[in-house]
C-alpha positions in Angstrom: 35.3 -14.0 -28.2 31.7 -14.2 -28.2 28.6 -14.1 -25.7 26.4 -16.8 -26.6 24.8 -18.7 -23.5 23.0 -21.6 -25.3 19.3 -22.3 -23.6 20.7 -25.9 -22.5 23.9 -24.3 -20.6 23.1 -24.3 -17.0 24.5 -20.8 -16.2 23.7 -19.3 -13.3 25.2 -16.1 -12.0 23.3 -15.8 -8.7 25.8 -17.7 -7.0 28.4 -15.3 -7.9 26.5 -12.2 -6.4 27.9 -12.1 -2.6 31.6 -11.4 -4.0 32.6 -9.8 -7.0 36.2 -10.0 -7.0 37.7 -11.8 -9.8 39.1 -14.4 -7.8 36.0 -15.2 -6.3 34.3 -15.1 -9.7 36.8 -17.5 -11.4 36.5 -19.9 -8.7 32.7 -19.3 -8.9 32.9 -20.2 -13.2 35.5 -23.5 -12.4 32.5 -25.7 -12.3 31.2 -25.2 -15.8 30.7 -27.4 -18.3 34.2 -28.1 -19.8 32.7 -27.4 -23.6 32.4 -23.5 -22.7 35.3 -20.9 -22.5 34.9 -18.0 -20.1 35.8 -14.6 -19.7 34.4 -12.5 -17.2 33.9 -8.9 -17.2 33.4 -7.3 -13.7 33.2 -3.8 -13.5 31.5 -1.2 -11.5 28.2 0.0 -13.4 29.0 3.6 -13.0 25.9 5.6 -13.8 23.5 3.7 -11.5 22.8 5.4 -8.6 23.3 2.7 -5.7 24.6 3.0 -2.3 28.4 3.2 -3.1 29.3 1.4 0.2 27.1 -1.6 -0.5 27.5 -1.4 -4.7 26.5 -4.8 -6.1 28.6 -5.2 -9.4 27.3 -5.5 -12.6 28.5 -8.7 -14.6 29.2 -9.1 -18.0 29.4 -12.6 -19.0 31.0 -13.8 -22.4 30.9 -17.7 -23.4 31.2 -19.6 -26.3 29.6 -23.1 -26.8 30.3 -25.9 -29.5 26.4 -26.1 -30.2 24.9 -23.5 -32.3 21.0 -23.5 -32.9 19.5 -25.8 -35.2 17.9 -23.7 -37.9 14.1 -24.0 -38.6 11.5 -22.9 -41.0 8.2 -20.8 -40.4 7.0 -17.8 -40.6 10.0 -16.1 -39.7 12.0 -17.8 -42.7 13.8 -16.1 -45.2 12.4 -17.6 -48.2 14.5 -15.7 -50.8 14.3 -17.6 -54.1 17.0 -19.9 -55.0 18.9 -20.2 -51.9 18.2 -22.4 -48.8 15.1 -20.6 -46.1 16.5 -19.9 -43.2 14.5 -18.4 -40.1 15.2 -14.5 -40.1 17.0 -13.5 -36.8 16.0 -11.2 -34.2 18.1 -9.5 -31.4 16.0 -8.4 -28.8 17.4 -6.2 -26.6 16.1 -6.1 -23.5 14.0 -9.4 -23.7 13.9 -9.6 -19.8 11.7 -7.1 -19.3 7.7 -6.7 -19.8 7.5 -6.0 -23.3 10.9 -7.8 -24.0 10.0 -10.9 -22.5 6.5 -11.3 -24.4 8.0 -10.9 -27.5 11.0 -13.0 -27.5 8.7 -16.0 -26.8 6.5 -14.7 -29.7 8.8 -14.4 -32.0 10.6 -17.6 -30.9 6.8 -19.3 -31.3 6.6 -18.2 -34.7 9.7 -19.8 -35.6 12.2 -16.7 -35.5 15.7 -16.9 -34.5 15.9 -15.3 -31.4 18.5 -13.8 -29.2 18.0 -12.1 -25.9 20.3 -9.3 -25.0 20.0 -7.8 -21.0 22.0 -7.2 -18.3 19.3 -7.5 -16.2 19.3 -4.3 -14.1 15.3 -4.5 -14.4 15.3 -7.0 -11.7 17.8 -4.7 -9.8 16.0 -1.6 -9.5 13.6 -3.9 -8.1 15.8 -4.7 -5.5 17.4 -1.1 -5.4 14.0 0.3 -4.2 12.3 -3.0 -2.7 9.6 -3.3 -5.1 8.6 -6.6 -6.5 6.4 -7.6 -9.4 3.0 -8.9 -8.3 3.2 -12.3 -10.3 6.0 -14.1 -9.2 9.0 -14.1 -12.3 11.7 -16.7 -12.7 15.2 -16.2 -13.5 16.3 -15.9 -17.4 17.9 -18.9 -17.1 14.9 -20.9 -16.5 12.7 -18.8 -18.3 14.3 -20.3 -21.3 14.7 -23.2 -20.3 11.3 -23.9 -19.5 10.6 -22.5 -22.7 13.1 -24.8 -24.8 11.4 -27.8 -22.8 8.1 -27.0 -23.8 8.7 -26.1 -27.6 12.3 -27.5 -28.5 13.5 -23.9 -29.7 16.1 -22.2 -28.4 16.6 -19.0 -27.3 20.3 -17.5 -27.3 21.1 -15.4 -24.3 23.4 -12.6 -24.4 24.2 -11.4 -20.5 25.6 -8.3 -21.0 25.2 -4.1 -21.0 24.9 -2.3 -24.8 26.9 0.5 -23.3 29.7 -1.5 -23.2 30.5 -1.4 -27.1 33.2 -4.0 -26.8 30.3 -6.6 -25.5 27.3 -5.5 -28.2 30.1 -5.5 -30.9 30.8 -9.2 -30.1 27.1 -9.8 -29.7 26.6 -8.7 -33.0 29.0 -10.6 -34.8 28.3 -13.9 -33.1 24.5 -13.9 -33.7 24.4 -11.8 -36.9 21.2 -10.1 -36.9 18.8 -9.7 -39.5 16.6 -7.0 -37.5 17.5 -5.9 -34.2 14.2 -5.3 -31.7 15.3 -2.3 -28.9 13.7 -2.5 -25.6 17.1 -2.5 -23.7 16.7 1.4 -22.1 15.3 2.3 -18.7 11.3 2.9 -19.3 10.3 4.6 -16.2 8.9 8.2 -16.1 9.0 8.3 -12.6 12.3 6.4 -12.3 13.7 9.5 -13.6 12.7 11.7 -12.4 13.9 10.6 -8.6 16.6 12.6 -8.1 19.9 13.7 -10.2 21.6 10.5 -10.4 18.5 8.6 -11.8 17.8 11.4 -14.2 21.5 11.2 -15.6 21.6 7.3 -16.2 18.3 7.7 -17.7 19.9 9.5 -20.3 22.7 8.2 -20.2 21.4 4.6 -21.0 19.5 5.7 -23.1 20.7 7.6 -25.8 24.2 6.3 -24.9 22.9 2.7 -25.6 20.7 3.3 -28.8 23.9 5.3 -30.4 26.2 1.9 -29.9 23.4 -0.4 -31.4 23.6 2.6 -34.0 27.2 1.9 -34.9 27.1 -1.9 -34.3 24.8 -1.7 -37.2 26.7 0.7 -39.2 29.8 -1.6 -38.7 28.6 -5.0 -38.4 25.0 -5.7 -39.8 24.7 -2.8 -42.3 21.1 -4.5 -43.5 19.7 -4.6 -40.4 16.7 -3.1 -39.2 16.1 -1.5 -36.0 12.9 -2.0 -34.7 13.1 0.9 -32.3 10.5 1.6 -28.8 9.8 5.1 -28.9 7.1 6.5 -26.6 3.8 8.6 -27.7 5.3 10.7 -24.6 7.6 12.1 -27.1 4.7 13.9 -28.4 3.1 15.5 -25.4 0.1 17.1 -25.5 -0.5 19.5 -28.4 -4.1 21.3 -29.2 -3.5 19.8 -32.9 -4.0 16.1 -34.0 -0.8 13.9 -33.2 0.4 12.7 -36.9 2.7 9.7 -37.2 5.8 10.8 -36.6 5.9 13.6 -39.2 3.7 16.8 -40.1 3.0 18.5 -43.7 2.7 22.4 -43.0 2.6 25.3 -44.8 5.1 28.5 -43.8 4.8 31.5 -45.2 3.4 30.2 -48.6 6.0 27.5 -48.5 5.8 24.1 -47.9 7.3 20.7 -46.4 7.2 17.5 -44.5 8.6 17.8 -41.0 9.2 15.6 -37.6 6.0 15.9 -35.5 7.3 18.7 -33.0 7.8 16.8 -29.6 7.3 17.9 -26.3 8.4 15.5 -23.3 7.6 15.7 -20.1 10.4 13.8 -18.1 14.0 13.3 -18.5 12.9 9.6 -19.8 10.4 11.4 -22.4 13.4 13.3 -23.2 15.6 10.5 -23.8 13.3 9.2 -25.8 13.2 12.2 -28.5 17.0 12.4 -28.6 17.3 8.7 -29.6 14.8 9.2 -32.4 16.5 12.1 -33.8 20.0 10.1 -33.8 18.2 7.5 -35.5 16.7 10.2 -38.2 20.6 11.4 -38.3 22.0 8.0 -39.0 19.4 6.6 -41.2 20.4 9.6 -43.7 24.2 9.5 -42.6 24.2 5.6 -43.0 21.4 4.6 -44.9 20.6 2.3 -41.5 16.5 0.9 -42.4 14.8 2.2 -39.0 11.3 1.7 -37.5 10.3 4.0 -34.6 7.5 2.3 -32.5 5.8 5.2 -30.5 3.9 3.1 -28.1 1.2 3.8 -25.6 0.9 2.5 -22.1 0.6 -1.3 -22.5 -1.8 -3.4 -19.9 -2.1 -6.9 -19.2 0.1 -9.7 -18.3 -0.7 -12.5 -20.3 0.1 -13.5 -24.2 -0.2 -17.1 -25.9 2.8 -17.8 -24.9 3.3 -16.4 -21.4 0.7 -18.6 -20.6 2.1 -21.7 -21.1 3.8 -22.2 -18.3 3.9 -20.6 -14.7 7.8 -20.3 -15.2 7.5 -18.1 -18.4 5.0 -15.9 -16.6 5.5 -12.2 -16.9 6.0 -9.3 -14.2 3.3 -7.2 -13.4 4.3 -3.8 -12.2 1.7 -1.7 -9.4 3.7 0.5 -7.6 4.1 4.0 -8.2 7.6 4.0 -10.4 7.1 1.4 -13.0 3.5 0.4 -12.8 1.2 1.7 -15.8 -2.4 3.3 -14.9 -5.0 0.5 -15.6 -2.5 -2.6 -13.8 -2.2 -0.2 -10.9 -6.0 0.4 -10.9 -6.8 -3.7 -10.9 -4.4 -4.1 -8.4 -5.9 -1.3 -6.0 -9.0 -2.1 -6.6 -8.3 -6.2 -6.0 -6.7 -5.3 -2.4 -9.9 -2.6 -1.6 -7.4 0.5 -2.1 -9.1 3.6 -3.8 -8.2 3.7 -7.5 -5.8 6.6 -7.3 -6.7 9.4 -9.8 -3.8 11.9 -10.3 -5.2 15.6 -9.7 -8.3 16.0 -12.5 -8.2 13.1 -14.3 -8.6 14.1 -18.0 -5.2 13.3 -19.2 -5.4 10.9 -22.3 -3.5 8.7 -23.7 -3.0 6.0 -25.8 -3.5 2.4 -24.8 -2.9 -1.1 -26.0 -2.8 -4.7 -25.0 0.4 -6.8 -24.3 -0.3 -9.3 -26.7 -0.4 -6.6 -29.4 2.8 -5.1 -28.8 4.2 -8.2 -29.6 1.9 -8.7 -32.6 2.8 -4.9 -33.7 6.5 -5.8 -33.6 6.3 -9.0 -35.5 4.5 -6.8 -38.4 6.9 -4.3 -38.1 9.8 -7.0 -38.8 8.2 -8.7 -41.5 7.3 -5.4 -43.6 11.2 -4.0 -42.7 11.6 -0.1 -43.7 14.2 0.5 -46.8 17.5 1.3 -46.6 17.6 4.7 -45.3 14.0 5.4 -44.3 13.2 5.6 -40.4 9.5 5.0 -40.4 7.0 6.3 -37.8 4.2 4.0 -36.2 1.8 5.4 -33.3 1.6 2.0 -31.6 -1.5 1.5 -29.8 -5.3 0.9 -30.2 -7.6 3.1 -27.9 -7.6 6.3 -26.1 -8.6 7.0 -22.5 -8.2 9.1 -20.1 -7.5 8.1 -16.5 -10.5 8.7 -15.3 -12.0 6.8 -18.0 -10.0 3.7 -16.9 -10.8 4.5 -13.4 -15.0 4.4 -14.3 -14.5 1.1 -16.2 -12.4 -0.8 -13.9 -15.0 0.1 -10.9 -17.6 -1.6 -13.4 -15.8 -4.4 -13.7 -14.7 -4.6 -10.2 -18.8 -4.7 -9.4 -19.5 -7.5 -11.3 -17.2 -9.7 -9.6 -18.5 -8.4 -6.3 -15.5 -5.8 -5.7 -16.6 -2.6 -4.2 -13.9 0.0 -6.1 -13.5 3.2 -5.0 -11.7 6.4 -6.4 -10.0 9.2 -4.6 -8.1 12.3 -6.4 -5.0 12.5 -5.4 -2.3 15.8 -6.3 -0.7 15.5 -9.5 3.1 14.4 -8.7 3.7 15.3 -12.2 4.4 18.1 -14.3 1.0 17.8 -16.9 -2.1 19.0 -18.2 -5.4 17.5 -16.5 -7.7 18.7 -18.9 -6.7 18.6 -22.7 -7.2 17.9 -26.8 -5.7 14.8 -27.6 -6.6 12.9 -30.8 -3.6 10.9 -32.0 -3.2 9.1 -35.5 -2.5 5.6 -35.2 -3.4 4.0 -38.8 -0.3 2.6 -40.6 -0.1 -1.0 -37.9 -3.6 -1.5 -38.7 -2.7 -1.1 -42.4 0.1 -3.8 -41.7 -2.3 -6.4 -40.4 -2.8 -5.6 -36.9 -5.8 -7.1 -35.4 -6.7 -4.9 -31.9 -7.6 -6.8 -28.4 -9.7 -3.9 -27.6 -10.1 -3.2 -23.9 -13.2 -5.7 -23.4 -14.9 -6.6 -19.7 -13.5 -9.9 -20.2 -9.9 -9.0 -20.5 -10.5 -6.4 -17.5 -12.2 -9.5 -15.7 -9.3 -11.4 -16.8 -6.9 -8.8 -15.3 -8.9 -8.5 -12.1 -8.8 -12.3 -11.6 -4.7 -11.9 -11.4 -4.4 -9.2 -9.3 -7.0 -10.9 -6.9 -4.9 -14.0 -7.2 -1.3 -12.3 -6.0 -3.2 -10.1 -3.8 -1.1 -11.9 -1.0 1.6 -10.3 -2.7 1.1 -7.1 -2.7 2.8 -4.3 -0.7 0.2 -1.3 -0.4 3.1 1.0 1.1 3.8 1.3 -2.7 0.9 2.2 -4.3 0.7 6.1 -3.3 3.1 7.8 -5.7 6.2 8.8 -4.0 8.1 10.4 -6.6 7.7 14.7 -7.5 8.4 16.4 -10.4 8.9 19.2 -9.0 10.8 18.1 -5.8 13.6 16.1 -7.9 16.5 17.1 -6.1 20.6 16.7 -6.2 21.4 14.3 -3.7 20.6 10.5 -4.0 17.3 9.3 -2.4 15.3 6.0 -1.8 12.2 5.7 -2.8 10.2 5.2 0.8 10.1 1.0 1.7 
């Protein structure tokens, strides 16, 4: 029983979404195409914290068509001597989501197999807390569509959750993986730190969700390589350099090469340093080939591909929960709102373009880690600090005629304001990688878009509503 939806199969859950029950779902399904054979999956999705009276169900949908993929050659063949090339295939997990989405159509682009895995609860929080991305985003089913149209390669899609093992353990065996890219966990600092429930499925997800595609490697694609998004949140912010991953010291005249210490600063920070040290665990216990991606905070909106077409267009978060600094500081400043500076200003961090996550992940798959190793890359370019970001974008702002303002606002979080940071980030560039460096063109560039869906946007959610320190028990909304 597998979970292949071929890009040419018209599926479309949407329909299905007023009523749940099985019987309304089968009825729902009784118009597909006769070549696919259905089973449906509805269950509760437990650990998300929704209004229990009005709980939308979460769908798992498993189909099985008579077309597989037609194999092609590229860059992302295998060209092993004495044996036919065939493209090397990549499970991205998660590819409906901002980084996901962007590198699936990369990948794809550069003539890898590709296979998207989601259940799409990105679009659902959206809905769970009324936010909306400021460029409008189609549905995954047309997004690959559109894209098949305009390229003739498919992407597989995979509609399901990676916490149910049953579904990912089909998954795998259908598509059979050569490297497996994992964006498929809830990214949001914020988002987590809401209240109890939010905090729990964060982790939950999470960890829960990295450990199956753990064992679904162990048992099913033993040569795979997980290409793994960590955070540089895991890290925090020591008053020593920030190595890659690990640290040489020297202990009482002895010495060794140890895991960076980490030091999170939100239950999805947390999340994030537990699934790297299962990974560690299992790459030692199983000899699984790992690659931990710490990445910065990623701007922009637009890659080669994205482009394209206004159907395979990206989101673009601004609010308060899952919008990054800089795309929240184009978007305030595009609709005359004071950029928004949390308390002093100086916290720093690592930044990096959208179009080279996608380029860092491509490197990271064609130079896979050995069987056994889990591999440690800080993945981004520049530093900043927010007000840094704040002074440039009120620059740019200026010369396209935008007065931009900043106002300090209290700290919601939990964080230094003022601090060392000087973080390592060396062995992508030694790869290949080729930085789009934060430029006044590309800040023009995002400017330009945020001015363009400035209709769009809802300035009741650009204050930050969410407290560290307030994160209570009992369920809460996130004000509309």
């Amino acid at each position: 029983m597998a979970h292949l939806l071929s890009a040419s199969c018209p599926l479309n859950i949407s329909s299905c979404s007023k009523n749940n029950s099985p019987n309304s779902l089968k009825k729902c399904f009784s118009s597909l195409p006769t070549s696919l054979t259905l089973q449906t999956s509805v269950k509760p999705f437990k650990t998300l914290p929704l209004n229990r009276k009005n709980a939308h169900k979460l769908l798992s949908v498993r189909a099985t068509t008579l077309q597989q993929p037609t194999a092609k050659t590229g860059s992302g063949s295998d060209q092993t001597s004495g044996q036919e090339s065939r493209p090397t295939r990549v499970m991205v997990i998660g590819g409906d989501g901002y980084c996901g989405w962007a590198t699936s159509l990369h990948l794809s682009n550069k003539n890898y197999e590709v296979a998207i895995v989601d259940n799409l609860v990105r679009r659902h929080f959206d809905h769970q807390l009324g936010l909306d991305s400021l460029t409008p985003i189609s549905s995954i089913h047309d997004r690959i569509r559109r894209w098949r149209s305009l390229t003739e390669k498919d992407i597989s899609l995979y509609i399901g959750d990676v916490c149910d093992f049953e579904f990912l353990a089909e998954a795998f065996t259908s598509f059979k993986p050569d490297a497996v890219v994992h964006f498929g966990e809830q990214r949001s600092a914020p988002y987590s730190m809401i209240d109890r429930s939010r905090a729990v499925y964060t982790q939950q997800n999470n960890v829960l969700g990295t450990l199956n595609v753990l064992f679904a490697i162990k048992e099913f694609s033993e040569d795979c390589h997980l290409v793994k998004l960590g955070t540089m949140g895991e890290y925090g912010t020591p008053n020593i350099d920030i190595e890659e991953g690990y640290i040489t010291i020297t202990h009482n005249g002895r010495t060794d090469t140890l895991p960076y210490p980490k030091q999170a600063s939100s239950f999805y920070h947390l999340s994030k340093v537990h699934d790297s040290n299962n990974i560690a665990f299992t790459c030692k216990a199983w000899g699984i080939r790992a690659t931990d991606l710490n990445q910065g905070v990623v701007y922009g909106v637009r890659t080669d591909e994205t482009a394209m077409h206004e159907e395979l267009c990206n989101r673009f978060d601004y609010d308060g929960v899952f919008g990054t600094a800089l795309n929240r500081f184009c978007v305030q400043a595009a609709v005359g709102h004071p950029l928004t500076v949390y308390g002093k200003g100086g916290q720093t961090r690592g930044y990096l373009d959208i179009r080279d996550t996608v380029q860092c992940v491509e490197l990271a798959i064609a130079t896979p880690a050995k069987r056994g190793e889990m591999r440690v890359f800080n993945q981004f370019t520049e530093q900043f600090s927010v007000n840094q970001l704040a002074s440039l974008v009120t620059k740019a702002g200026e010369k396209l005629g935008i007065e931009v303002k900043t106002i300090s606002v209290p700290n919601p979080r939990v964080e230094a304001e003022e601090h060392y940071y000087n973080a390592k980030h060396t062995k992508l560039i030694e790869l290949g990688l080729q930085p789009h460096l934060l430029s006044d063109s590309l800040l023009d560039s995002l400017l330009n878009v945020a001015v363009q869906f400035k209709d769009r946007v809802d300035t009741k959610q650009i204050m930050p509503s969410v407290s560290w320190r307030k994160i209570g028990v009992k369920p809460k909304t996130v004000s509309a």
